[in-house]
C-alpha positions in Angstrom: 3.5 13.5 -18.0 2.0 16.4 -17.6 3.8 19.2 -15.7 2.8 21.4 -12.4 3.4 25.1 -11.9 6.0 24.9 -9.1 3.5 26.7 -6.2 1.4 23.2 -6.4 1.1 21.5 -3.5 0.1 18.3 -1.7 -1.7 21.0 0.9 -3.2 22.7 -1.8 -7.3 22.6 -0.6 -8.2 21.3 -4.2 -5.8 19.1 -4.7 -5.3 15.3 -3.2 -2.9 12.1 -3.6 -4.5 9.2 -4.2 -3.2 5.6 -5.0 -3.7 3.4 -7.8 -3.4 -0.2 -7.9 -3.0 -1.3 -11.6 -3.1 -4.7 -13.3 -1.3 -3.6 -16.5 0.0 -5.8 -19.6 3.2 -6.5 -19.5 4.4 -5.3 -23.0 5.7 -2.0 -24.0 3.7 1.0 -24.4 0.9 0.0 -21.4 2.5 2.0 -18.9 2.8 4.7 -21.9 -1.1 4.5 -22.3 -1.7 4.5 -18.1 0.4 7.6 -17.8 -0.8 9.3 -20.7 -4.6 8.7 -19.6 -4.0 10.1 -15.8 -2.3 13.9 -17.4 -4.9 13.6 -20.2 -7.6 13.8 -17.1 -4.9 16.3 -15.6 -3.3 13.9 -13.1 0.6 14.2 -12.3 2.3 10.7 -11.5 4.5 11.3 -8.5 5.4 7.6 -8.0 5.3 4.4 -9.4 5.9 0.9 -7.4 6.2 -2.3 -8.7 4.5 -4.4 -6.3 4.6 -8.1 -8.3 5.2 -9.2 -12.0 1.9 -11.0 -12.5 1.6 -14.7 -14.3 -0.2 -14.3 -17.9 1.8 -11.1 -19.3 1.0 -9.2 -16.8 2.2 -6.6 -14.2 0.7 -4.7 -10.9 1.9 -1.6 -10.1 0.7 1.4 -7.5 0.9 4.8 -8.8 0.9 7.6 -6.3 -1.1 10.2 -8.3 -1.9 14.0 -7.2 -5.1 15.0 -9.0 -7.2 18.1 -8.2 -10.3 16.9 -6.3 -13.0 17.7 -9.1 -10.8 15.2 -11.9 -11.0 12.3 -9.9 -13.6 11.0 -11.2 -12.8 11.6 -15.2 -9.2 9.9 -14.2 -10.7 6.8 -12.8 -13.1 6.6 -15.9 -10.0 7.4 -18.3 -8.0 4.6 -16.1 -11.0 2.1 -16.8 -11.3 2.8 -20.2 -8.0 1.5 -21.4 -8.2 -2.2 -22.6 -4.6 -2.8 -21.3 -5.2 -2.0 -18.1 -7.5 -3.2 -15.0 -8.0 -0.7 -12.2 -7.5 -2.9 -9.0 -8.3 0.1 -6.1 -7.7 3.8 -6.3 -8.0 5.4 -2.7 -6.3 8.6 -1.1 -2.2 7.5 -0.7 -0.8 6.9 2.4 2.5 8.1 1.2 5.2 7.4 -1.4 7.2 4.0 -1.5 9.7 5.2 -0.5 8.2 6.4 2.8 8.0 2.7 4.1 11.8 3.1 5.3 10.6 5.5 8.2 7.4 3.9 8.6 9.4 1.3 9.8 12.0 3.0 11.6 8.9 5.0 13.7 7.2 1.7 14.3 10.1 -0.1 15.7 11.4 2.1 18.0 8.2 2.8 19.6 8.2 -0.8 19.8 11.5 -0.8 21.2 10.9 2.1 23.4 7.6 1.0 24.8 6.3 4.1 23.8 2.9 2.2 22.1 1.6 -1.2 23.2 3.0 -4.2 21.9 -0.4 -5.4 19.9 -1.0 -2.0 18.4 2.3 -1.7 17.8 3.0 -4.8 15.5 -0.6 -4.3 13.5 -0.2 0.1 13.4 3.2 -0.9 11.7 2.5 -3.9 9.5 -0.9 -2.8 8.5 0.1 0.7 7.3 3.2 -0.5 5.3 0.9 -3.2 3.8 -1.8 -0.4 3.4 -4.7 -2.3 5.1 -8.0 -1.0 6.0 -7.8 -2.9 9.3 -5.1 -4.6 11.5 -5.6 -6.2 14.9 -3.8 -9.2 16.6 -5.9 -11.5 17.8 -6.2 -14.9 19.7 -6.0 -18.1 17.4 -9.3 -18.8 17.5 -10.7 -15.9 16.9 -8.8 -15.0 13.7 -11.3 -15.5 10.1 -10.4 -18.1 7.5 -7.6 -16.1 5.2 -8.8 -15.4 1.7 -7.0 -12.7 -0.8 -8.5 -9.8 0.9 -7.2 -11.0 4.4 -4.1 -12.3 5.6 -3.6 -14.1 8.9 -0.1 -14.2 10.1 1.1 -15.9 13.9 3.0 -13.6 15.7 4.0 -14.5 19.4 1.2 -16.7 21.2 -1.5 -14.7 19.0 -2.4 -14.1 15.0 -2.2 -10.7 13.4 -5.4 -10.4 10.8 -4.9 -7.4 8.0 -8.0 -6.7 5.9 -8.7 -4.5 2.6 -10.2 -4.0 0.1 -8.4 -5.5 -2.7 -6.3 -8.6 -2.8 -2.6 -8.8 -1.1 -0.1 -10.6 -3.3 2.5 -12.9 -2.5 5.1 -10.7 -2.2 3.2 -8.7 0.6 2.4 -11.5 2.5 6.5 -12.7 2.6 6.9 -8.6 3.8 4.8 -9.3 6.1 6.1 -12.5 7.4 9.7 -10.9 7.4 8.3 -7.6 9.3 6.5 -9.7 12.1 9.6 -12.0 12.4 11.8 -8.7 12.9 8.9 -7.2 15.5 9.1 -10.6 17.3 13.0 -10.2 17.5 12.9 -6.6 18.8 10.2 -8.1 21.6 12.8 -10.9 22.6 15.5 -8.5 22.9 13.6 -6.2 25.3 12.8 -9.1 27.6 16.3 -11.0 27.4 18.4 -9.4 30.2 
C-alpha cells in the first residue's frame, strides 16, 4: 500500500473515505491484487473487515478506503477490472469497524436514558451498524416481504425493516437479531421496577 504524507487528513476538502464491499477469491494473492489496484489509482486502505467467508472459494470483505475525490472513479474502474474480484457497493464510509463498539455504546444509553425515542432509537442504532440506507420499525402488517436487500426483524409488538442497496448476509442478519434482543432487554429493564 501506498503511503500518505503525514499532514493528510480525513478533513482534507479533496479527500473522502469511502467503503468497499468486495466479493474476492478466496486464494492467496486476491487481496494482493485488490490492494495493489486501489494505491495503483492512488487509494490508501485504512481498514479491512471481514464480513463472511462466502460458499464457492470465495470471501466478502469491506475496505474503508481514503481516496482523493477526483481518483474515485479510476479506483472503482481499477477495482472492476480485476477478474478475482467482484465489486459489491462502494459508497462514502460511515466509519471504521472498529467504530461499531461506540455506535453501540451511544445507541444504548440514549435508549437507556430516554434521551431518543424508543422506535428511532432501535432502527438509528441497528440500521447504522448494519450500514442501511433506511431503518424504521413498523406495524406487522405493514412491513414488505424480506428479500436480500431487506431484512425484516420482530422487535417488541412491531417489525424493524432495514433496506440497502446491496445484499445483507447471514452473519448481519444474526447481529441483528442479537442487537434487537439486547435493545429489547434494555426496554424491559427500564419498565421492570
Amino acid at each position: 500500500m501506498r503511503s500518505k504524507p503525514a499532514t493528510r487528513t480525513l478533513c482534507h476538502m479533496e479527500s473522502m473515505e469511502i467503503m468497499l464491499r468486495c466479493e474476492l477469491a478466496d486464494r492467496p494473492g486476491s487481496l494482493a491484487a485488490l490492494a495493489g489496484a486501489i494505491s495503483e489509482a492512488g487509494g490508501d486502505i485504512q481498514a479491512v473487515n471481514i464480513v463472511e467467508a462466502a460458499s464457492k472459494g470465495h470471501v466478502l470483505d469491506d475496505l474503508m478506503v481514503v481516496v482523493d475525490q477526483p481518483q474515485i472513479g479510476e479506483l472503482l474502474d481499477r477495482v472492476r477490472g480485476l477478474a478475482s474480484v467482484d465489486l459489491i457497493h462502494a459508497g462514502p464510509s460511515r466509519g471504521h469497524p472498529g467504530d461499531a463498539v461506540t455506535r453501540l455504546a451511544v445507541g444504548l444509553e440514549a435508549l437507556l436514558l430516554g434521551t431518543m425515542e424508543r422506535a428511532r432509537a432501535v432502527s438509528t442504532l441497528v440500521g447504522g451498524l448494519l450500514r442501511a440506507d433506511a431503518a424504521e420499525l413498523v406495524a406487522h402488517g405493514d412491513a414488505p416481504p424480506p428479500d436480500g436487500r431487506t431484512l425484516v426483524l420482530p422487535f417488541d409488538e412491531l417489525q424493524l425493516v432495514l433496506k440497502r442497496a446491496y445484499r445483507f448476509t447471514e452473519a448481519e442478519r444474526e447481529r441483528a437479531d442479537a442487537l434487537l434482543r439486547l435493545c429489547q432487554l434494555s426496554v424491559s429493564a427500564l419498565s421492570t421496577p
